[in-house]
Backbone bond lengths (Angstrom), bond angles and torsions (degrees), N, CA, C in turn:
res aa  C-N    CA-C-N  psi(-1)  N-CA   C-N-CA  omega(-1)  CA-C   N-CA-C  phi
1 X - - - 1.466 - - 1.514 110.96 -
2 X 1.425 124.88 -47.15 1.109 135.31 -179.56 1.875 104.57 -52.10
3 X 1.382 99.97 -53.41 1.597 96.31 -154.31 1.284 77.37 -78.12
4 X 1.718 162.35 -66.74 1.208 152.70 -167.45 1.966 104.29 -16.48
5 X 1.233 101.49 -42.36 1.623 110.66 -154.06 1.309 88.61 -80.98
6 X 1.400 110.88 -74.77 2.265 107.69 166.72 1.041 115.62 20.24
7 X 1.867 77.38 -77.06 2.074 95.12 -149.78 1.529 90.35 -78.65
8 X 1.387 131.41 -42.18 1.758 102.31 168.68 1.617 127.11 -40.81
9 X 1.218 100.08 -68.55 1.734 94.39 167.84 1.449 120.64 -42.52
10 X 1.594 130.28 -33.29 1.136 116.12 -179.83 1.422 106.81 -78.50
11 X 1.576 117.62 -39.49 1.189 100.65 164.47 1.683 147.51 -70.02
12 X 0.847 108.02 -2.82 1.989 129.60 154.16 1.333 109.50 -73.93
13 X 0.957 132.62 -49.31 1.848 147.48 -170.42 1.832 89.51 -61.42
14 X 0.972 102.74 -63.52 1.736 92.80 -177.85 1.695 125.44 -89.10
15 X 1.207 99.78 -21.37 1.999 115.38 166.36 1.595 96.87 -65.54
16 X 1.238 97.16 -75.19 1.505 116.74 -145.19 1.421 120.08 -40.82
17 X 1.461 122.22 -31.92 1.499 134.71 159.33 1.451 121.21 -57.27
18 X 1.630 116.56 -38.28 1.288 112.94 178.10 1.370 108.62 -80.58
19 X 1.709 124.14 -36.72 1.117 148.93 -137.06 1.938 94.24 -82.19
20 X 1.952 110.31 -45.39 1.177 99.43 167.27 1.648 128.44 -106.65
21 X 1.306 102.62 0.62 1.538 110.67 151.07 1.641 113.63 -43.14
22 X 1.616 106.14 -64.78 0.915 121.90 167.52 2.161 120.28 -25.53
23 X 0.949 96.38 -70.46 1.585 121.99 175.34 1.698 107.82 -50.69
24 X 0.752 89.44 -72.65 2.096 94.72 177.17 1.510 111.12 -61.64
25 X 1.173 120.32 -55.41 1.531 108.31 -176.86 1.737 119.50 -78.73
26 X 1.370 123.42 -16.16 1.335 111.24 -167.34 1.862 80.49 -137.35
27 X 0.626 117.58 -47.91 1.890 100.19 -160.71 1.067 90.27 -80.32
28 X 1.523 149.51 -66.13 1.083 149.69 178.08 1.539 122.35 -11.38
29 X 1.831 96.92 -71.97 1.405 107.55 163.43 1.695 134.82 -55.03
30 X 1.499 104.18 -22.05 1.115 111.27 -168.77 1.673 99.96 -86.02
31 X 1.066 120.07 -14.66 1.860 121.15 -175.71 1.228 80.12 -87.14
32 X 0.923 149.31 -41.59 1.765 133.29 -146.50 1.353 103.38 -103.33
33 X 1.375 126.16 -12.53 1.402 126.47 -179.45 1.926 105.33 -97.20
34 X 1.315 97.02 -11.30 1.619 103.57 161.26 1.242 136.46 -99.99
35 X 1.428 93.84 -12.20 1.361 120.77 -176.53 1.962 97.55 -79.63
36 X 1.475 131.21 -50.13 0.833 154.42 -134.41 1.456 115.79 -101.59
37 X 1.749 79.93 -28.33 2.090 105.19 -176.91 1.519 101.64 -69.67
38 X 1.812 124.23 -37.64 1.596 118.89 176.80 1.584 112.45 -80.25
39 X 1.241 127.97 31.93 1.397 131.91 177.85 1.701 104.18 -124.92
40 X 1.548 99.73 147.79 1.486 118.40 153.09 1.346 122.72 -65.43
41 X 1.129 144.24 78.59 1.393 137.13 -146.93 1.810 105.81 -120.86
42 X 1.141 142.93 169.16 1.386 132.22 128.90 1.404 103.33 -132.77
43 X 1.702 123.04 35.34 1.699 102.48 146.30 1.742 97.71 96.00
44 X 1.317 109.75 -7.24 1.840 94.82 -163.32 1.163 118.81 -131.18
45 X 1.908 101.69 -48.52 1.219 105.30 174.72 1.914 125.94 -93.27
46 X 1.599 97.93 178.77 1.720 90.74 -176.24 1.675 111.23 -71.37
47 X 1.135 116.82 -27.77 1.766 120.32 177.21 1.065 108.29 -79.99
48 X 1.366 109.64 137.31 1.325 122.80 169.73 1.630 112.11 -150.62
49 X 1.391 109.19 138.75 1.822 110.89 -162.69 1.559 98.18 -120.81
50 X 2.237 97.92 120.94 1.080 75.73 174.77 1.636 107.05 -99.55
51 X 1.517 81.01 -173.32 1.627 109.64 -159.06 1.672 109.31 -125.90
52 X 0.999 133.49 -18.33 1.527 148.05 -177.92 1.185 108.52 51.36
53 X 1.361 134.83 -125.73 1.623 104.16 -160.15 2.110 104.54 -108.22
54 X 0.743 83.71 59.69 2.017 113.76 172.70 1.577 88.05 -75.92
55 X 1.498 120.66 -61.36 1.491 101.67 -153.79 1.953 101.68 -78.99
56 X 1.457 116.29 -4.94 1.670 103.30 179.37 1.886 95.64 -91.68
57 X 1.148 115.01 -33.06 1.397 119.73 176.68 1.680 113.08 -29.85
58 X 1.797 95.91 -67.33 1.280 107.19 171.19 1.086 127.56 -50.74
59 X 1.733 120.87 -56.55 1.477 130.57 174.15 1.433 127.39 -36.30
60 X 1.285 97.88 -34.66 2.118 126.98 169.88 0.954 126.14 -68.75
61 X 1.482 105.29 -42.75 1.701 124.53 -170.25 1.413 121.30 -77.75
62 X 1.944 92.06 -69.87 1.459 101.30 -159.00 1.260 103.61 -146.11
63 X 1.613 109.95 61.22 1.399 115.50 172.05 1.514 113.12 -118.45
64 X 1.184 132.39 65.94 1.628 123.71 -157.08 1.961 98.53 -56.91
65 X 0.898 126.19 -47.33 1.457 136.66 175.45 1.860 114.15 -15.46
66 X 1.835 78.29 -58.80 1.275 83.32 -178.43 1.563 131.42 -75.92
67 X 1.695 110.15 -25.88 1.339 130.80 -172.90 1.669 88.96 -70.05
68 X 1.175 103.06 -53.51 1.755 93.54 -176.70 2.098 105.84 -59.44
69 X 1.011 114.30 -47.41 1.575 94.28 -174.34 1.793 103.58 -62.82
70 X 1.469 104.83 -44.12 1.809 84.08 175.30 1.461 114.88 -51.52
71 X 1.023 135.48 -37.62 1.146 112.25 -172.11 1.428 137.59 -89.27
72 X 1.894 108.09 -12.04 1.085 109.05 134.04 1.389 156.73 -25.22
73 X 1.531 85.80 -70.97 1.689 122.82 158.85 1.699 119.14 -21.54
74 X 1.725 82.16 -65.72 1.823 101.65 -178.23 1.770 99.24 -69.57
75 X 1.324 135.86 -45.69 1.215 137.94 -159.80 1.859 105.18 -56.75
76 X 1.855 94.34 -52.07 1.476 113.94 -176.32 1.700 105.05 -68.65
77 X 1.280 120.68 -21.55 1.622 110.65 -170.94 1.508 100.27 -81.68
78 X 1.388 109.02 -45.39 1.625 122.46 -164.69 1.738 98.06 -52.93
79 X 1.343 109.98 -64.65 1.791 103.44 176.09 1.479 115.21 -80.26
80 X 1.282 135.79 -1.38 1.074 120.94 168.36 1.807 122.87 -82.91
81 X 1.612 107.92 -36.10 1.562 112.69 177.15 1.293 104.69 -68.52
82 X 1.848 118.62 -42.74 1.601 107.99 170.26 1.342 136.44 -65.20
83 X 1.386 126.74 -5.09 1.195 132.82 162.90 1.434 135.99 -99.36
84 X 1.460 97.48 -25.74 1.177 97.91 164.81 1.159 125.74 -75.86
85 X 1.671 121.64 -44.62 1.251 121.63 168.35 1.863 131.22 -56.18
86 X 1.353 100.17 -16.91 1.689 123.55 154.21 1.186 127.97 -51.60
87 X 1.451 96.23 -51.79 1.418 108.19 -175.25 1.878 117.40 -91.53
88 X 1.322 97.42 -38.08 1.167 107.74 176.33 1.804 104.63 -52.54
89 X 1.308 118.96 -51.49 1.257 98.75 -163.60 1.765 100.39 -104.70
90 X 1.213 108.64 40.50 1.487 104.56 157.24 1.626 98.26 -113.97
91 X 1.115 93.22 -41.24 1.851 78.42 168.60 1.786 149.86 -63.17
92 X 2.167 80.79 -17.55 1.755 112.11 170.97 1.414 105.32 -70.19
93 X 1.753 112.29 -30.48 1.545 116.34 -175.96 1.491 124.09 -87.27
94 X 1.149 108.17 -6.64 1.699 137.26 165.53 1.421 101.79 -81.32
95 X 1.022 131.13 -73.91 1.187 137.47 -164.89 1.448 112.56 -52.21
96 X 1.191 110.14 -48.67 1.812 122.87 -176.11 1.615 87.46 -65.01
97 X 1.155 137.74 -24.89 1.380 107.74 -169.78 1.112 132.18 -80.17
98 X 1.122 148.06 144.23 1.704 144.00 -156.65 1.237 103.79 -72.50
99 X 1.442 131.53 92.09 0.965 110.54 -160.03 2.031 74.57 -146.17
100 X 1.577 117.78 133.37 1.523 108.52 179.94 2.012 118.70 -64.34
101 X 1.533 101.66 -11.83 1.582 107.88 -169.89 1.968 95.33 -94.42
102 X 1.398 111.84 -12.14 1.400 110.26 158.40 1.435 132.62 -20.76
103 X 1.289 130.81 -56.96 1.254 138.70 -179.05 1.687 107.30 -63.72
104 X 1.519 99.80 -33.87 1.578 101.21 -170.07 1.737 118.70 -75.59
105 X 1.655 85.60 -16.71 1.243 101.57 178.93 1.198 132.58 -71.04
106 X 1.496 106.77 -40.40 1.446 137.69 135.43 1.424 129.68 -11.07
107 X 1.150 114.87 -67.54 1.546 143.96 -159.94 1.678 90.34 -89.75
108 X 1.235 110.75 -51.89 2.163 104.91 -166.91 1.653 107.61 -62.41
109 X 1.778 95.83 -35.02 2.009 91.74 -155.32 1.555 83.15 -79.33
110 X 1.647 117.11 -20.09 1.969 97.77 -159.43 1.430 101.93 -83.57
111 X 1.569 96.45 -18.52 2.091 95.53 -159.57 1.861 104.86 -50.29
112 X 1.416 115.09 -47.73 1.450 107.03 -174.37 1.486 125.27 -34.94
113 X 2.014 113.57 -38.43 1.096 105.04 -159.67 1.537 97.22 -83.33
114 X 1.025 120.24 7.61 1.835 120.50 -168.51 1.700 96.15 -88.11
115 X 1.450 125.81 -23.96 1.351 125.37 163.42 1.467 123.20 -38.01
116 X 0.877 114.27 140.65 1.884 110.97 136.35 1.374 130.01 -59.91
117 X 1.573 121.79 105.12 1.175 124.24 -176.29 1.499 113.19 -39.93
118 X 1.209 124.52 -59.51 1.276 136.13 158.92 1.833 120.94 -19.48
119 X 1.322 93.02 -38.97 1.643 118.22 -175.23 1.670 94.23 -83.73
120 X 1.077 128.24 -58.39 1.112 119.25 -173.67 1.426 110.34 -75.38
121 X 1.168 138.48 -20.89 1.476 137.17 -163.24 1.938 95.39 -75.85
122 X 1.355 98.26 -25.63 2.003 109.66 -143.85 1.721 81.14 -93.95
123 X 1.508 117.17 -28.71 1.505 113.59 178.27 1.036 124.21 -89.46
124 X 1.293 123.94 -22.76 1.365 121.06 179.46 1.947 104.39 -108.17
125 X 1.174 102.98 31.11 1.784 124.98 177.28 1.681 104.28 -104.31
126 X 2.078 94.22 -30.15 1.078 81.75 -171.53 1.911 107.36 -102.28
127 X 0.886 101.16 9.48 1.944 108.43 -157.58 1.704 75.38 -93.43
128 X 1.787 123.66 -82.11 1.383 116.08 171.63 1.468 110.49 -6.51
129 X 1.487 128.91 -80.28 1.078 112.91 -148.05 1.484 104.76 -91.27
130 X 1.085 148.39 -53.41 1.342 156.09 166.74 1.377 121.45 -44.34
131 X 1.956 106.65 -78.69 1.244 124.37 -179.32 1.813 119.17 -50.92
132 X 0.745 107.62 -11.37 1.498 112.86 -173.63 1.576 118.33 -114.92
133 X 1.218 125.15 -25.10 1.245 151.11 129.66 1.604 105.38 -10.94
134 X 1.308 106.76 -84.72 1.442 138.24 177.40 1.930 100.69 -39.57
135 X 0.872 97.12 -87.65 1.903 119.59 178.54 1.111 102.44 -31.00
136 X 1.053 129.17 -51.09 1.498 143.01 -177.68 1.817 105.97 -52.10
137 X 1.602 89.98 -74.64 1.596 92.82 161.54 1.868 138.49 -42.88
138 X 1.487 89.23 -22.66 1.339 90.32 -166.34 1.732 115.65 -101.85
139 X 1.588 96.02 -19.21 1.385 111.12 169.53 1.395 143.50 -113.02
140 X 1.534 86.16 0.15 1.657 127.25 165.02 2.145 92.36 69.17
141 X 0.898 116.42 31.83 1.640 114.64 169.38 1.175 102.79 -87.58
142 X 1.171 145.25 129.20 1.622 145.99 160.21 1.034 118.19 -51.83
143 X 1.290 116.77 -38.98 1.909 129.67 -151.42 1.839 83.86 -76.39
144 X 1.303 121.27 -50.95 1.411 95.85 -173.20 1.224 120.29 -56.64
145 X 1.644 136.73 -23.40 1.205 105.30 176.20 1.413 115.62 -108.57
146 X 1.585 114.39 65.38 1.133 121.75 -176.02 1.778 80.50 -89.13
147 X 1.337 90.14 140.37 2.008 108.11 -179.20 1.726 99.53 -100.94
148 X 1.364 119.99 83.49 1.480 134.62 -165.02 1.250 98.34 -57.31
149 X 1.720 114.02 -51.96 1.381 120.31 -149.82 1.900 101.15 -92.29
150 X 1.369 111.26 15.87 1.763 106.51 174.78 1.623 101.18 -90.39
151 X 1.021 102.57 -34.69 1.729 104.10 -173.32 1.388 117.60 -74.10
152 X 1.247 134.46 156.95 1.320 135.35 159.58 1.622 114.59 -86.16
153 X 1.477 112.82 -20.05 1.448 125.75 175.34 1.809 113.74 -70.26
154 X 1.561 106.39 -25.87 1.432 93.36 -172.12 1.542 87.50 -138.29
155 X 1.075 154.27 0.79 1.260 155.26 -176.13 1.977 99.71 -59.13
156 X 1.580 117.16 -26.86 1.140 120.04 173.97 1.116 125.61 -90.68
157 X 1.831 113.45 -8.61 1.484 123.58 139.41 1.899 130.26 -52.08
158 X 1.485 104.35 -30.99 1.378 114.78 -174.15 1.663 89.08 -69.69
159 X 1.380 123.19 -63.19 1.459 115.43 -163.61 0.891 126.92 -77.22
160 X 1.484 121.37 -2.44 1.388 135.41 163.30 2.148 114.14 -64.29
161 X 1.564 92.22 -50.82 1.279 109.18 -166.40 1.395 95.75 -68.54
162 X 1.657 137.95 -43.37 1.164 144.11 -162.79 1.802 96.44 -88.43
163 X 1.199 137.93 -20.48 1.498 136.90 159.38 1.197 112.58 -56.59
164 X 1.398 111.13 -52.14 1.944 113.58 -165.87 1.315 103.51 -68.43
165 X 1.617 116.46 -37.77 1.774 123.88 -176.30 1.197 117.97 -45.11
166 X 1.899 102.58 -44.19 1.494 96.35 -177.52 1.585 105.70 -114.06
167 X 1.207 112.52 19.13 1.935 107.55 175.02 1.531 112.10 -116.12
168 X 1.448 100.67 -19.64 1.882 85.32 169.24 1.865 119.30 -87.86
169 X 0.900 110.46 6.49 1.778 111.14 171.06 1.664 103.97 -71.96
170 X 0.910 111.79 -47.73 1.796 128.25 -172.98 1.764 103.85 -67.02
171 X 1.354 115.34 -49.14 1.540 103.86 -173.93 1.516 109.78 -80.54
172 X 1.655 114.69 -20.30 1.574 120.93 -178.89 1.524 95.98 -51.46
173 X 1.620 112.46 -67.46 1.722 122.75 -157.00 2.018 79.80 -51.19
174 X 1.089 121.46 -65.36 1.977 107.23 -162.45 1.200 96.14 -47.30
175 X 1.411 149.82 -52.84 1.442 149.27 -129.63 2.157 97.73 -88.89
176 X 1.620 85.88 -40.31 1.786 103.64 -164.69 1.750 91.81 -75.79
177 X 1.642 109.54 -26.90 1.322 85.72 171.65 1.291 119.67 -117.43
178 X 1.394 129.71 40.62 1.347 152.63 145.14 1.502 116.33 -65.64
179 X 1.455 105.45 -43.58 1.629 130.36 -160.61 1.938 90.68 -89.79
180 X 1.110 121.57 -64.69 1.636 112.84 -176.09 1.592 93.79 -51.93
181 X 1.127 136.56 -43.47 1.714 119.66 -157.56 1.888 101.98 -68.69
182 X 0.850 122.45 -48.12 1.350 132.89 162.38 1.974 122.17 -14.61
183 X 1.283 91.59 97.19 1.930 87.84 -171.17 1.545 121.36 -81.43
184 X 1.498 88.88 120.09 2.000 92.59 -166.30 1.335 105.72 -49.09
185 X 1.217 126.94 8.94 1.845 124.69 -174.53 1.659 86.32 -72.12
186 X 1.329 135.97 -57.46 1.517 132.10 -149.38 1.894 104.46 -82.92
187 X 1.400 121.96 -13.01 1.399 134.57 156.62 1.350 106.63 -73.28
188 X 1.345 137.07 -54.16 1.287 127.57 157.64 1.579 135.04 -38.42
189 X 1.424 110.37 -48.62 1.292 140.95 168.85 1.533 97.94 -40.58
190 X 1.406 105.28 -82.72 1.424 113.68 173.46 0.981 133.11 -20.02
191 X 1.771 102.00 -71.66 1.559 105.42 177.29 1.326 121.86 -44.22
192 X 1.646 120.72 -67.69 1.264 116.68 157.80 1.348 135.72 10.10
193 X 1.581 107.58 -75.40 1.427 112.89 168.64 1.473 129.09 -73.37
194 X 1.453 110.83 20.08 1.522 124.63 -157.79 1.059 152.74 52.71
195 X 1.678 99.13 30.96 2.199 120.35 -171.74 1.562 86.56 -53.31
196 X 0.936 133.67 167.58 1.652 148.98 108.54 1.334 125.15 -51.52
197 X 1.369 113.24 172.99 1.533 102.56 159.52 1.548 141.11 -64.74
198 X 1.349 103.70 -20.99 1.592 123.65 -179.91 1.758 103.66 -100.60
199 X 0.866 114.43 -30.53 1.720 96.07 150.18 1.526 128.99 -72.82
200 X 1.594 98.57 -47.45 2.046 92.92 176.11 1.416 101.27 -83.13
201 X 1.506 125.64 34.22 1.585 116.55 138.27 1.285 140.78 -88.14
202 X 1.945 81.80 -32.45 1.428 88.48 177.51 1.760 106.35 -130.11
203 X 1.570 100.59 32.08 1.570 95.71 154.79 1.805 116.63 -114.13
204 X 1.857 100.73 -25.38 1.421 92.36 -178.34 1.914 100.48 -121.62
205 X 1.088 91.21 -32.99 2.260 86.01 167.33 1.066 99.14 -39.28
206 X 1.627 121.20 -105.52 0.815 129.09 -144.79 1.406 135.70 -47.01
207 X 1.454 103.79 -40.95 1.811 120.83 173.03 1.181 88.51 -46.18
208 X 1.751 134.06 -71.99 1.127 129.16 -143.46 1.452 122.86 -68.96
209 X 1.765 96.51 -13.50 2.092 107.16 -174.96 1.250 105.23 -88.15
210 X 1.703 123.07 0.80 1.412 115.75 -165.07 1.895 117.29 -65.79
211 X 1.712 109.21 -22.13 1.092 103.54 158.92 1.881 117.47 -38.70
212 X 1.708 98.68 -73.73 1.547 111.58 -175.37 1.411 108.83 -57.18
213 X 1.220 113.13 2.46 1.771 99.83 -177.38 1.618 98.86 -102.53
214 X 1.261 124.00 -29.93 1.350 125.78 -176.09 1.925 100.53 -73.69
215 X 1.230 108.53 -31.55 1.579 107.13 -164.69 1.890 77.55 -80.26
216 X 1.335 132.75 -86.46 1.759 112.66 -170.50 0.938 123.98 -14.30
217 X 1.936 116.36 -67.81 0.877 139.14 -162.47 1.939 112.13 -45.89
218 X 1.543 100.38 -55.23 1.394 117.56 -179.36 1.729 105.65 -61.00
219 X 1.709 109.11 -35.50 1.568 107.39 177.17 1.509 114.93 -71.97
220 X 1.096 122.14 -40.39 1.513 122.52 -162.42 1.505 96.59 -81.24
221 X 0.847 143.88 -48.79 1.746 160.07 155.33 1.430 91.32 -10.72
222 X 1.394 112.11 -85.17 1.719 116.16 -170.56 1.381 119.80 -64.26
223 X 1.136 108.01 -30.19 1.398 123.57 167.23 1.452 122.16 -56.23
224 X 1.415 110.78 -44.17 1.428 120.15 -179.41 1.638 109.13 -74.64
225 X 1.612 127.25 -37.20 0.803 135.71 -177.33 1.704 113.60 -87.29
226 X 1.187 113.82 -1.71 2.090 128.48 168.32 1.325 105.18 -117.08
227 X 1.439 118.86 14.54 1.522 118.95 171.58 1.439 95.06 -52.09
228 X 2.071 110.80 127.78 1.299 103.64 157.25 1.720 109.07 -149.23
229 X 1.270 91.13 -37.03 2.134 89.68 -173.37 1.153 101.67 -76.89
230 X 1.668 146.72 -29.20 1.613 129.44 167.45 1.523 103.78 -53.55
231 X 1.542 100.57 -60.25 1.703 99.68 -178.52 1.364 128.34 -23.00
232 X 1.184 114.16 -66.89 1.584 158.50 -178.28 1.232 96.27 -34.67
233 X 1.562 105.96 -88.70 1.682 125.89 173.44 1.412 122.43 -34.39
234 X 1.887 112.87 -73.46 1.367 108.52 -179.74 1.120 119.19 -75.65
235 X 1.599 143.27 -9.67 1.421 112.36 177.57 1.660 92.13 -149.15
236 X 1.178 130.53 1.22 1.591 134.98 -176.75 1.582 101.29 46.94
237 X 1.413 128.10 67.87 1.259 137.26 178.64 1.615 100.87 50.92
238 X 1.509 148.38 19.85 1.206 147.67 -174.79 1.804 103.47 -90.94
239 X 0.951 111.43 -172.10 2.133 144.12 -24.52 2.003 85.19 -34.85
240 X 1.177 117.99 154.07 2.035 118.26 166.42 1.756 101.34 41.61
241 X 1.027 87.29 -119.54 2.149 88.69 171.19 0.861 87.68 -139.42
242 X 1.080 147.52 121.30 1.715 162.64 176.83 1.565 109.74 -132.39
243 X 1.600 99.83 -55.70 1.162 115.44 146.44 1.635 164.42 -141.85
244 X 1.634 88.62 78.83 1.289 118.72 175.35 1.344 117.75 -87.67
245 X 1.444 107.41 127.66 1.652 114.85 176.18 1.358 104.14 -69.44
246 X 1.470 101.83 -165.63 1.251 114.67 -167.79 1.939 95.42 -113.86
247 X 1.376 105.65 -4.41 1.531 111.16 -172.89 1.510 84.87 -98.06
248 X 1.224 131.47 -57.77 1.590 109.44 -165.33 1.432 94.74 -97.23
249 X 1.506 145.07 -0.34 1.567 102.53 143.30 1.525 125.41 -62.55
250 X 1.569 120.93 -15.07 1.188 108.81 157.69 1.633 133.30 -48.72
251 X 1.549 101.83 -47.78 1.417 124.39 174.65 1.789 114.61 -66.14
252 X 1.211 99.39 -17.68 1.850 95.94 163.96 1.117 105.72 -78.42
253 X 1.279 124.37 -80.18 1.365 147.87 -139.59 1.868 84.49 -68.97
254 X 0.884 155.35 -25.71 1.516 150.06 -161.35 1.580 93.56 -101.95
255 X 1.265 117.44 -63.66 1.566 117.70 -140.99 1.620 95.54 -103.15
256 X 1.347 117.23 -47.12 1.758 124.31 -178.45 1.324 104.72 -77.21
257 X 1.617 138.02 -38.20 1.261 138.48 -164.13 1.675 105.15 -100.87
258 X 1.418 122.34 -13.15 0.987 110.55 -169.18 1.537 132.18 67.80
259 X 1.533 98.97 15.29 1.467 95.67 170.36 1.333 117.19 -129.74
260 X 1.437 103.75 102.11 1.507 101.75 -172.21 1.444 126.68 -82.47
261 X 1.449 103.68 -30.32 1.771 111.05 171.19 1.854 98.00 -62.16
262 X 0.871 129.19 -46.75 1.634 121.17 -170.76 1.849 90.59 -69.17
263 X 1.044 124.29 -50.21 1.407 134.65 -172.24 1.690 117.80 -30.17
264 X 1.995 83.21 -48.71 1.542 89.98 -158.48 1.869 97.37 -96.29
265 X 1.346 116.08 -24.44 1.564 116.97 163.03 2.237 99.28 -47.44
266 X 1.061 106.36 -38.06 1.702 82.22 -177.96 1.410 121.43 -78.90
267 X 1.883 106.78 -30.14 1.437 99.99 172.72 1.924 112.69 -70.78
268 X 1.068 118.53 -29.44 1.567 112.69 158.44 1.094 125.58 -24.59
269 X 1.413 108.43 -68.46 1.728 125.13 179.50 1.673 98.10 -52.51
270 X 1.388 112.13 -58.66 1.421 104.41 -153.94 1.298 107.09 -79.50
271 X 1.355 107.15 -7.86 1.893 96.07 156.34 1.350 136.10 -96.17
272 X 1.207 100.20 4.38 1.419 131.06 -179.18 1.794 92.03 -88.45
273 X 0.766 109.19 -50.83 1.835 122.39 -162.99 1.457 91.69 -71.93
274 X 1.487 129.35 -67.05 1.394 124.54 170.22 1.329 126.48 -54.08
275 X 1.527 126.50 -33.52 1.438 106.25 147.01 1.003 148.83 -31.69
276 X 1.236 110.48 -57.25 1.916 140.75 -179.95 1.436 109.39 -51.29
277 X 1.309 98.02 -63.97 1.362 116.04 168.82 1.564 112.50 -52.54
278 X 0.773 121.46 -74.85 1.604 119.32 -178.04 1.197 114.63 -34.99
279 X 1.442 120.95 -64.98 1.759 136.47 179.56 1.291 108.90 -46.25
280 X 1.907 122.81 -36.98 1.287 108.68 177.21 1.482 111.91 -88.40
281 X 1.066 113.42 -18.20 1.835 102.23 173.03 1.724 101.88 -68.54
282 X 1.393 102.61 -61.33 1.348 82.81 178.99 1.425 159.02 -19.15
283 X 1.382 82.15 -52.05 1.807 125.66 -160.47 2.091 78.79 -86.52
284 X 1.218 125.85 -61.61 1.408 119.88 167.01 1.515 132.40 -27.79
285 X 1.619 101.79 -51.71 1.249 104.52 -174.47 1.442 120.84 -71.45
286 X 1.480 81.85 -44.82 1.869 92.30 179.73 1.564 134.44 -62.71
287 X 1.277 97.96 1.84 1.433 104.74 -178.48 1.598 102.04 -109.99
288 X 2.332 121.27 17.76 0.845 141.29 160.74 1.585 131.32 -95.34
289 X 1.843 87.94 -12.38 1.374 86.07 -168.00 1.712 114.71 -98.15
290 X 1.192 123.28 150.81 1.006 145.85 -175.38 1.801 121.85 -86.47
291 X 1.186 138.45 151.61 1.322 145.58 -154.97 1.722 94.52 -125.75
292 X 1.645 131.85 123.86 0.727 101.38 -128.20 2.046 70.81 -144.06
């Protein structure tokens, strides 16, 4: 009985900190931001009128604002999870190779994500408009001083290009360490029967990374759809809203518009929307992965 009780206390002693961290910062908030979504609110004062589901009515109906950031949103997720995860693990397959400039290789693609998104959005705000300008001049290529961020047509190219900069360093290290767990017995195996390299990539790699592809896959997904401090920084949902997410049209419409009950009805949806989404990739992949 005694040691039963122990190992409970030991097990609370090391749960119990994450367990109500957990509780106060994300579940906590998340009841009260639903709680908050059926009210007339603007965030400040003590009255607030509710309204019940008036503010998803609207969001459905007669919000063009928002239909345009979803579809952004969806435009920027669709090429952002496919490239990064492209790139990420051609660069995990570089890296694994014995190669002595390896480590450096390591250290350059990861250094971006060690930034402040914010930091990078405000630097490559300034290379677009300035830095490329310059380069252009100096190397006589045109394409550099293509001005990405004047257009509304490619301005969602700038935040795309400035997403992958700092989100493929992070899925390489999962992918690079997908690829070391992997036992050279089944590369041997292979060879044997005469794979090549482009077959034992995609007859024994890949099956075997489908763990690490579901853990990216599931990151870049939510990620693409909580895009907010590149946003923010390089173009503040501009040229008009062209390109505005669906995370900082939350952050207008709450904090700039003063309406936080309509505010928090959109982050609802969009966590509702990133759920769905997530559970079915998931639930997809895993019925890919292999025992190994």
């Amino acid at each position: 009985m005694k040691r039963t009780r122990k190992n409970q206390w030991n097990y609370w002693i090391f749960v119990g900190p994450v367990f109500f961290s957990f509780l106060l910062f994300y579940f906590v908030p998340i009841i009260l931001g639903l709680r908050y979504s059926f009210y007339d609110w603007n965030g400040i004062s003590n009255s607030r009128t509710f309204v019940g589901i008036k503010n998803y009515i609207q969001l459905i109906t007669g919000d063009p604002n928002y239909i345009l950031s979803l579809k952004f949103t969806l435009k920027f997720a669709l090429f952002y999870v496919i490239f990064t995860n492209i790139l990420a693990m051609l660069m995990a397959l570089w890296a694994n190779c014995a190669l002595k400039s390896s480590v450096w290789v390591k250290v350059s693609f990861f250094l971006p994500n060690v930034l402040s998104a914010v930091i990078c959005g405000m630097l490559w705000k300034f290379i677009f408009n300035q830095a490329g300008t310059k380069l252009a001049d100096l190397t006589g290529i045109s394409f550099f001083g293509v001005k990405l961020l004047a257009s509304p047509d490619t301005a969602w190219i700038a935040v795309l290009i400035v997403s992958l900069w700092t989100g493929i360093g992070y899925n390489m290290i999962i992918y690079l360490a997908g690829l070391v767990s992997i036992d050279k017995m089944y590369y041997e195996s292979a060879a044997i029967d005469g794979a090549g390299k482009i077959k034992m990539f995609f007859s024994v790699t890949l099956p075997l990374m489908m763990p690490s592809i579901t853990i990216t896959l599931f990151n870049t997904i939510a990620g693409a759809f909580r895009m907010f401090d590149v946003n923010l920084s390089l173009t503040g949902g501009g040229p008009g809203r062209s390109t505005q997410g669906m995370a900082l049209d939350v952050y207008t419409t709450a904090f700039k518009e003063n309406r936080m009950g309509y505010g928090q009805a959109k982050a609802v949806v969009l966590l509702i929307v990133v759920i769905i989404i997530a559970l079915l990739q998931v639930r997809f992949t895993r019925k890919k992965e292999v025992e190994m």
